[in-house]
N, C-alpha and C positions, 0 to 999 in steps of 0.2 A: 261202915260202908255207905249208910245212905248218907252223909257229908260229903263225902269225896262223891257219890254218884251226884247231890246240890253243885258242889264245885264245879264238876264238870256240863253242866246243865245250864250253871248261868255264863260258864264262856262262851259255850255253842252258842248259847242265845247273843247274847251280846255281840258277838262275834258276827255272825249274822246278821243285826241290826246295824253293827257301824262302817263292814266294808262297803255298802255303797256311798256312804259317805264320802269313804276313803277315795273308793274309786275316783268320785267327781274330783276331789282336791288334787289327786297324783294328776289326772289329766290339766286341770287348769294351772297344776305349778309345772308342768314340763317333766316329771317323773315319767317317761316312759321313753321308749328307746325304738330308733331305728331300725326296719328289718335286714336281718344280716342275711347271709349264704346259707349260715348252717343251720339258721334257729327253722323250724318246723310250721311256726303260727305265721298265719299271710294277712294279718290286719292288724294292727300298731295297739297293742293293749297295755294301759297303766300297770305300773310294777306299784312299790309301796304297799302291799296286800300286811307286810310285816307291822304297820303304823296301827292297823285296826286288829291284828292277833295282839298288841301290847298292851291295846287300850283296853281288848276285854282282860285281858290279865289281869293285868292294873285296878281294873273295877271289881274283876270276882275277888281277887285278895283283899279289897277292902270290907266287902260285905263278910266272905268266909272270914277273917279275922273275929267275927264276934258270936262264931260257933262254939259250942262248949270242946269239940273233940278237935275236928281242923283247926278252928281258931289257935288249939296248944303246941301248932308246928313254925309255928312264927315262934322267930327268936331272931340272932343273931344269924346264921348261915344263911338263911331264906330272906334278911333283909338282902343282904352280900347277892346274893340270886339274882334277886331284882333289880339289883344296882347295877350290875354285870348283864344283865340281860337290855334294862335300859339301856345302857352305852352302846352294845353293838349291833341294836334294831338302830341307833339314829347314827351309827357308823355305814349301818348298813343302805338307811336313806338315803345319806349323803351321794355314797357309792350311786342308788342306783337313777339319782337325780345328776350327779355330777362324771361318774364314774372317774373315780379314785383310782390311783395304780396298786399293785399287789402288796408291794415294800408297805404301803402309807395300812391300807386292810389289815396284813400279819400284824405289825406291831399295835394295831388297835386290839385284835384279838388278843395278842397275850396280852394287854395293858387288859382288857378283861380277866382274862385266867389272874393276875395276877389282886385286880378288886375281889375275885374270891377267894384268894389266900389270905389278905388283911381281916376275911370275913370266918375265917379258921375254916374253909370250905378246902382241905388238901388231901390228897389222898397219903395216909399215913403208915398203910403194912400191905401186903402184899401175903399169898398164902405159897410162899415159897420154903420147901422142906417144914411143913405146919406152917408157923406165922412168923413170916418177917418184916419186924419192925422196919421201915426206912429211913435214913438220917435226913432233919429236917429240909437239908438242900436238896438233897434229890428227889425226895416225894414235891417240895414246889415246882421241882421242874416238870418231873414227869405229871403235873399235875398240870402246867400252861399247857404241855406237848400236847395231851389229851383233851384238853380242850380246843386248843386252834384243828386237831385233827378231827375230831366231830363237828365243829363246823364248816371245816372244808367240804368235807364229806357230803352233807348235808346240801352242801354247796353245789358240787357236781351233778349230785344226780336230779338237780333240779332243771329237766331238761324237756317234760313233757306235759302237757293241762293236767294239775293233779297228781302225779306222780309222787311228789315230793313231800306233797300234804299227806296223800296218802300212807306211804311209806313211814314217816314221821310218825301218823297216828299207830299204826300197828307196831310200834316200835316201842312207843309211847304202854300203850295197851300189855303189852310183856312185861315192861321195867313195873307197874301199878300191881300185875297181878303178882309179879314176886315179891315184892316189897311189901304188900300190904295182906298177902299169904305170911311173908317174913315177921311181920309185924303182931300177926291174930297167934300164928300156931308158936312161934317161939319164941314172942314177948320182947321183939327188941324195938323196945318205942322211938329210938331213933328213927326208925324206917317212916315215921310218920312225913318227915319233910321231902324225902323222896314221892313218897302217895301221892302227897299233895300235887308238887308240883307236876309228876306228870296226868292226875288227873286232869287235871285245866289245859294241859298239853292236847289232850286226848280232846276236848271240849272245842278248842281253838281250832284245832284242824276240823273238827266236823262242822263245825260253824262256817268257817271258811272255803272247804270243799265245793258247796254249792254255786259257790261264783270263778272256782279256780277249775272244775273239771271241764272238759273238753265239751266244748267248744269253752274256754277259757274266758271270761269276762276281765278278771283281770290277778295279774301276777303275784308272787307274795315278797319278789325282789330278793336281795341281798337284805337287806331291813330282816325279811322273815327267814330264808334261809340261815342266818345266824342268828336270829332270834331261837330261831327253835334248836338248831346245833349247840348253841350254850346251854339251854333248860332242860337237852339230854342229859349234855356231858356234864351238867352240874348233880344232875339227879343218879350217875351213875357214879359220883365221886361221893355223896354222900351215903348213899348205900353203901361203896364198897368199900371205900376209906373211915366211913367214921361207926361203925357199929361197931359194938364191943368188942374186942379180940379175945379177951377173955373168956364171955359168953359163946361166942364161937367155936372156939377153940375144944369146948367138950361135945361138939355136936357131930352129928354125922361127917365125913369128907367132903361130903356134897355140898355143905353148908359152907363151906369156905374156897368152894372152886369156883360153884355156879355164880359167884359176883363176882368171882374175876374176870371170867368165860362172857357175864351176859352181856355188856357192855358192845364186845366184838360181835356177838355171834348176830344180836338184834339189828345191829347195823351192820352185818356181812354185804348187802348188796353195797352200799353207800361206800363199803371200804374199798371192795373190791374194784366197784368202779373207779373209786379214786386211783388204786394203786396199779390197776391196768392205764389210765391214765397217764401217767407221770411216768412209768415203763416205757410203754409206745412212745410217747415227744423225747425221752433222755435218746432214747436209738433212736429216733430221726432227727436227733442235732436239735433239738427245738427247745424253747423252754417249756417245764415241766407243766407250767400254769399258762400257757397256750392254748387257746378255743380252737377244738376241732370237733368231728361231726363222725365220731366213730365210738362214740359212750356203748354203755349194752342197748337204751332204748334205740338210739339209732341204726344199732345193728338189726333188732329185731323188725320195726319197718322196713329195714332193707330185704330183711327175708320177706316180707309182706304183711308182717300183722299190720294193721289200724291204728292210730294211735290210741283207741281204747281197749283195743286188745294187747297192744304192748303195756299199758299199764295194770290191766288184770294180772298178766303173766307174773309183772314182778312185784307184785301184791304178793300173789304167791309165795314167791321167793321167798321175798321178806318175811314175811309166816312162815316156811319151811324151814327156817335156820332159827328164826325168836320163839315161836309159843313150845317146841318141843324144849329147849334149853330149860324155858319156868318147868315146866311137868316134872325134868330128870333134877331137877333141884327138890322135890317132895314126893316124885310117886319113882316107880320101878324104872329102871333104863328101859325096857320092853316096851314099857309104852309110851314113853317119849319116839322112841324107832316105829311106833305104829302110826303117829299121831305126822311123824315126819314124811311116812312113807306115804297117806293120805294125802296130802297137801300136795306131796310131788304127783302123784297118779293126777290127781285136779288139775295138776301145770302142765303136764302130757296132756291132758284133753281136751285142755285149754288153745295147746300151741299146734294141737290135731288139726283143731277146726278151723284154728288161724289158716294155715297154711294149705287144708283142705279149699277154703272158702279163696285163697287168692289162688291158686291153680287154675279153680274155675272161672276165675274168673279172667285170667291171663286167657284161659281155652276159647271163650267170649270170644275177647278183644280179637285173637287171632282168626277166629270165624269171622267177625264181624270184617275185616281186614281183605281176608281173600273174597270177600264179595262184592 
């Protein structure tokens, strides 16, 4: 544990130190974009936030490489990782320097999914009726699907100061503690290259939080939106695809559901958003990948939260569907449903005072009005 706590420690830091770097360069190469209708921020802020989460990646893996314990999760899938992650923070640059059309993005994406299959990074069995093996074509495919889908994902709900970082990190924070729970109590050392990588995940986003939340200094683009949507769904394909089946297969049922389950459940809101998304535009005749201004965070400003209040809310969220999933993977169902029903009671009191706090202040404005 305390390696991966170092890993995660020197991304935050690093991370930390080089987005204003970043920043300055997004702004003096034209990395940042016009204000549109629907985006939310009213002062023109550098995207590229994704340039400086890669560079501390980049540097904590070179140093963690020469740890007696992380150092041993380097191998071949976790080069594949990086290689794959490379490619679609500087696909993602490009985008948010040039903005690229959707066609020219997707096939960057699976040209990604597909640098992690050369890197034997595929998802290989499925725990359907116990364990089924899948034949090598279809685990590669469902193996791009799953990844261009996590960084879509990833993609969308990137929509408010922090949000996304946010979201990512607790997400992030789930997939560590089950993998590296998976790893202590039931000895499956593969689980180590997942640890890793989402430790430095968890490091990245906290590093970079402080200049991404609201009042947003500046953006983490498409660069970091799929920067980090790959470093999920790579971390959730080597958990759930490459650990023994074997060793599995004599363990509890829990042991072979909850990796199939976590992947979805940690990214519930991301998905959700997405696929209310692409729903709504198919019935209004639109294309699916069409910018509108009806996401959840939108909605919830509309009711009146803040935009810091709309991103507590779905903080929330995201923790009410990921940390109960790790619990019901090692302790009782009972208390995964305590631990959920928690977190929800927090989101009601949270969305109480939202909506308390703008009444009144509606009540204000209308006094204020008739005088």
């Amino acid at each position: 544990m305390r390696e991966y706590l170092i890993s995660a420690a020197l991304a935050a830091a690093f991370c930390f130190l080089i987005t204003p770097l970043i920043r300055n360069l997004s702004m003096h190469s034209g990395a940042f974009g016009e204000l549109r209708e629907r985006d939310i921020h009213t002062t023109i802020t550098p995207r590229w936030g994704g340039i400086g989460m890669w560079a501390s990646m980049a540097i904590t893996f070179l140093i963690v490489d020469h740890l007696p314990l992380a150092g041993a999760a380097f191998g071949r899938e976790l080069t594949g990782i990086f290689e794959a992650a490379t490619f679609v923070m500087l696909l993602g640059a490009l985008d948010d320097r040039f903005d690229l059309d959707a066609l020219t993005k997707f096939a960057g994406q699976a040209l990604a999914g597909g640098i992690l299959l050369l890197h034997g990074v595929q998802i290989l069995w499925l725990p359907i009726n116990g364990i089924y093996t899948l034949p090598s074509n279809i685990g590669q495919v469902l193996t791009v699907v799953f990844v261009m889908l996590v960084i879509n994902a990833v993609n969308f709900i990137d929509g408010l100061d922090g949000l996304a970082t946010g979201i990512v990190a607790i997400c992030a924070i789930a997939f560590f503690a089950f993998s590296y729970i998976l790893a202590v109590t039931n000895g499956f050392n593969r689980a180590g290259a997942p640890s890793l990588v989402t430790a430095v995940v968890i490091g990245m986003c906290v590093g970079f939080l402080p200049f991404n939340y609201y009042p947003a200094k500046i953006f983490m683009g498409d660069s970091g939106a799929m920067l980090l949507g790959l470093l999920l769904s790579a971390a959730a394909i080597t958990l759930t695809g490459q650990i023994d089946i074997n060793a599995i297969a004599g363990q509890d049922s829990r042991s072979t559901l909850v990796p199939l389950l976590l992947p979805f459940t940690i990214l519930a809101i991301p998905f959700i958003d997405l696929l209310m998304a692409i729903t709504r535009r198919l019935r209004a005749g639109r294309s699916p990948f069409a910018a509108d201004r009806e996401h959840l965070h939108h909605r919830l400003l509309d009711l009146g939260c803040t935009q810091r209040e709309a991103v507590i809310i779905l903080y929330l969220w995201t923790a009410m569907f990921a940390l109960p999933t790790v619990v019901a993977g090692f302790e009782p169902f009972w208390m995964a449903l305590l631990l959920a029903a928690v977190i929800a009671g927090l989101s009601f009191l949270q969305i109480r005072a939202s909506f308390t706090r703008s009444a009144s202040m509606r009540s204000m404005q209308g006094m204020a009005s008739y005088e």
